[in-house]
N, C-alpha and C positions, 0 to 999 in steps of 0.2 A: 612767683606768688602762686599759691594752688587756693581755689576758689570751689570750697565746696557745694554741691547743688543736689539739696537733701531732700530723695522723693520715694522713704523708704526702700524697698528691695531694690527701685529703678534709682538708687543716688548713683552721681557719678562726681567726680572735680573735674574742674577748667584749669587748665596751667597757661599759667597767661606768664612769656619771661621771655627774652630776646635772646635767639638763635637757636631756641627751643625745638623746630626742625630739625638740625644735626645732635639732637639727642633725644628723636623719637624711639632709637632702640634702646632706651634706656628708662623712657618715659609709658612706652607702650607694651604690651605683652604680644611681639611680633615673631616670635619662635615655634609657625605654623604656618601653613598656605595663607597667604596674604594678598586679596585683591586690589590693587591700589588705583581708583579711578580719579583722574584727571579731565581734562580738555586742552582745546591745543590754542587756550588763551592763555594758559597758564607756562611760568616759562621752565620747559622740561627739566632744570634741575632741582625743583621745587620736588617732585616726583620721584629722579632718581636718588635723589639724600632718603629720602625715605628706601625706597628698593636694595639700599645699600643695606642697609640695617634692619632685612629682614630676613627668615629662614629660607622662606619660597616663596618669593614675590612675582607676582602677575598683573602687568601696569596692560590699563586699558584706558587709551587716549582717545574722547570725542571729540567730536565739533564742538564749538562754543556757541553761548545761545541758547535763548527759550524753548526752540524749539527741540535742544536735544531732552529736556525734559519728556519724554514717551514713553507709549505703552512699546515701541519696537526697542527703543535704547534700553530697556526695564530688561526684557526679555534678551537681549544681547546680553548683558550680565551677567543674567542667570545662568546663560546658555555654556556662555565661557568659566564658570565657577563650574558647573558640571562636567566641563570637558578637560579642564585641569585636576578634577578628584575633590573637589573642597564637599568637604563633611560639616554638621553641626558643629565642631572645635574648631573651625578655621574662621578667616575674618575677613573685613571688609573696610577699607580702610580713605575716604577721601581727602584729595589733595584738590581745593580748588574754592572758588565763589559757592554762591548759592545754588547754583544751576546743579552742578557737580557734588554735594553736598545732600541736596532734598533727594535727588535721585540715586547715589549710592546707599541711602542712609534705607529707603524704599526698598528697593535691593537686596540690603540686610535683612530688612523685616519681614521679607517676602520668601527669601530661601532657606526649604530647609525648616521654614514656618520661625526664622527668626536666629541670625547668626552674629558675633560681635561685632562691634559697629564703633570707629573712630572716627572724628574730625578734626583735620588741619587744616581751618580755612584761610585763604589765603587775600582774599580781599577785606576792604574794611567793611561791608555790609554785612559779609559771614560774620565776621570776629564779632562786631557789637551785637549781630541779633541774630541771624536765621541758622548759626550752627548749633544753639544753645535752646533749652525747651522741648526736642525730638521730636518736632514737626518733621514728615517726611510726606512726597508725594510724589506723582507729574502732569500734566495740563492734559486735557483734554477739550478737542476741537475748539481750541483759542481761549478757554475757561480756565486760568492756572490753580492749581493745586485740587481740584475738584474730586483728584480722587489719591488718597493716600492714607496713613496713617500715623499716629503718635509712637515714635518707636523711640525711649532716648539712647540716645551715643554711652558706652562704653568711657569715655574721657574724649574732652577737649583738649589741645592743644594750640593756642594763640601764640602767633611770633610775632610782634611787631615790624620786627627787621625784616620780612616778605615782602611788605607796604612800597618797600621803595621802587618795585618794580611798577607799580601801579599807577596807569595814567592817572592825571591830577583831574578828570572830567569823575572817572568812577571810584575816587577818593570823595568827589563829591554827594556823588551819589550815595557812599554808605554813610557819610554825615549825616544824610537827612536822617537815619534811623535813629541816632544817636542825641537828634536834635529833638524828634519825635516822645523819647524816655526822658529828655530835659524837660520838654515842655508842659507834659503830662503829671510827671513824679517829681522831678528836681527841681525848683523855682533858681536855687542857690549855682546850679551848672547851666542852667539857661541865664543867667544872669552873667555867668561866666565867661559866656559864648560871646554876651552882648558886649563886654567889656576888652575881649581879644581875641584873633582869629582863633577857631578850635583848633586848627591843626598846628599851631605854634608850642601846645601842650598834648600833644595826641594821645601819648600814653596813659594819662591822665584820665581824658574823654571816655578809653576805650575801657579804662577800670570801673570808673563810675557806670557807663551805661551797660555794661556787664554785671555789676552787682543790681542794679535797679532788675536786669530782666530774668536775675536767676530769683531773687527774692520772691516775684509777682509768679514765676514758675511753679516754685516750692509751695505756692498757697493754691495754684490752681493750675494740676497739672493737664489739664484735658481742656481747659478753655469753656469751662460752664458758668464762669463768672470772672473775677477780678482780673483776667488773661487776657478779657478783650479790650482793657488799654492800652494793649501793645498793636491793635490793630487802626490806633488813629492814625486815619490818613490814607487806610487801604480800603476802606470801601470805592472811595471815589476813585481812589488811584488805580486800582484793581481793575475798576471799569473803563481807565482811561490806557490804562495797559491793554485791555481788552478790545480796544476798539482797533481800526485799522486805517491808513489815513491822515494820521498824526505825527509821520516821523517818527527816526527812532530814537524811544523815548527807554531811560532806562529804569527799572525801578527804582531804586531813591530818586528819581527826578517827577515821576509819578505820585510818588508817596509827598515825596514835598507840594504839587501844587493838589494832591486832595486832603492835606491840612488845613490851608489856609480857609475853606468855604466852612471847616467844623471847629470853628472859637470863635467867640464874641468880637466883638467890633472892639474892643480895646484891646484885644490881643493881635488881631491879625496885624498891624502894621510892627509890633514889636519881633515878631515872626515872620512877616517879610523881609525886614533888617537882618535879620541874621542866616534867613536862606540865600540871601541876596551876598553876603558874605562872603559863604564857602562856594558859592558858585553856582546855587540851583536856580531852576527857573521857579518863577511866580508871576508869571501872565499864564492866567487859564486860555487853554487850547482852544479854537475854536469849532466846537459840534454839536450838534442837536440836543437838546437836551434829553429829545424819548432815548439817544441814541443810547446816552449815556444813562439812565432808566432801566432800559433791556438788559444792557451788559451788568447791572447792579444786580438785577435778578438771580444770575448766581452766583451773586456772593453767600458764602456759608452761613454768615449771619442773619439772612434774608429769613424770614416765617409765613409764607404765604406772599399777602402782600404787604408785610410791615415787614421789618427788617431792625434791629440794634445796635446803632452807631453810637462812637465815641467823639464827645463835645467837650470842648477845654475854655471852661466861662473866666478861666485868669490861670496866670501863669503858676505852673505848677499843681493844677487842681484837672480835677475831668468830673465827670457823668458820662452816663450811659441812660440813652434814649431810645426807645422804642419807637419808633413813626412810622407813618403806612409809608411805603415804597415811593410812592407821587411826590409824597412833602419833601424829599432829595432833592428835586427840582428848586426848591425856596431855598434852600442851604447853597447848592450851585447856582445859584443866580444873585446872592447875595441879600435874600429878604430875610433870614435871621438874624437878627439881631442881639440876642441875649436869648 
């Protein structure tokens, strides 16, 4: 299935089709220096299927982890794209989650003032959301994405058949994303959800919530409006990722328990049920609430001291709310109500 995402000069397709890996040189225009960044969570032949099937490939294995997201990992890229010869016709190519993905896609954007740019992600967090859109960034002093750019990917490539390497805890974790585009856009695939586990039909899940996030892309591609519905659930999450203290917490496990404190009191238990499902947590963590306040502070969507959250008053619906920064504290503490 090719899945167009039409954003004038910057359109690109998603090919979303099983074992679609071993036919990235056919699917990819790979007949040029090829950097191919990875991590070494990912399992190495993920990587080399691709290296096979390129002209001059150059695989660059990180650590896995948030924190390989930096300004040193950034520049290690660059460093090695220049000491191999890669010019403006060459490319950049990742294999891996989100970590690996925000940061090579950066990378592109960055070298050369902006070189071709593919995605093979490889978990299910990448494939429903963060390889699609051309968010790219890296964290800064425990701040994630704080500093990066919109740069979109050249084409996606989604395999379903990669999934199986994937522990069932961060199978978890990218359902929440998944559950996040149901809960907000689809009434009829959250209802879906409620009816039988997601991952019993995953292929399914992963087309659905891929067409809901290229659609919400194609209308707003820079996130100055209808784009931050894709953000339910990261305000709070963001800052609970942010904090320190809390165990490690993965993002979908984040993003899942800073949903529940933004919908109405008749949604939240419909949506604990089915986070409770696939496996996420929904007992909020226990921290301060300023703590959790400060780290909200730099979220992107933050204006001074208000800030623009996304609230879901029934299933399948949202708003978007404006509130000064303090009033977070009512949402996390459970004094909203409607």
């Amino acid at each position: 299935m090719i899945m167009p995402v039409q954003l004038g000069a910057n359109s690109y397709s998603i090919v979303l089709q099983r074992n679609a890996l071993a036919q990235v040189g056919e699917l990819l225009s790979l007949d040029r220096r090829v950097l191919i960044v990875t991590d070494d969570g990912v399992p190495p032949i993920y990587s080399q299927t691709v290296a096979a099937q390129c002209k001059t490939p150059t695989v660059v294995t990180l650590p896995a982890g948030e924190d390989t997201k930096s300004f040193a990992r950034l520049e290690q890229l660059c460093c090695v794209m220049l000491a191999e010869g890669f010019t403006r016709t060459d490319c950049v190519v990742a294999v891996g989650g989100g970590v690996v993905g925000d940061l090579a896609g950066f990378a592109a954007a960055c070298f050369m003032r902006g070189i071709d740019f593919y995605n093979c992600p490889t978990t299910l967090l990448s494939q429903v959301d963060s390889s699609i859109g051309g968010k790219t960034a890296v964290n800064v002093n425990g701040i994630k994405n704080c500093v990066g750019a919109f740069y979109q990917p050249k084409r996606v490539i989604i395999d379903p058949a990669v999934l199986s390497t994937l522990p069932r805890r961060h199978m978890a974790a990218g359902m929440a994303e998944a559950v996040k585009m149901a809960v907000t856009c689809d009434a009829d695939l959250f209802a879906a959800m409620e009816r039988q586990d997601p991952f019993s039909d995953l292929e399914t899940v992963i087309t659905r919530a891929i067409d809901i996030k290229r659609r919400v892309v194609e209308q707003d591609e820079k996130e100055a409006g209808l784009r931050r519905v894709l953000n339910f659930g990261h305000t709070i999450g963001h800052a609970i990722e942010s904090l320190t203290g809390l165990g490690d917490l993965l993002h979908g496990e984040c993003v899942a328990l800073g949903m529940l404190p933004m919908c109405a009191a008749a949604v939240r238990p419909r949506l604990k049920a089915v986070l409770d499902r696939v496996g996420l947590p929904t007992g909020l963590p226990d921290c301060a609430t300023e703590e959790l306040l400060n780290a909200a502070r730099h979220d992107k969507k933050a204006d001074g001291e208000q800030i623009t959250i996304t609230y879901v008053p029934a299933i399948g619906k949202f708003e978007f709310r404006k509130i000064p920064l303090a009033a977070l504290a009512d949402y996390w503490e459970g004094r909203v109500e409607a």
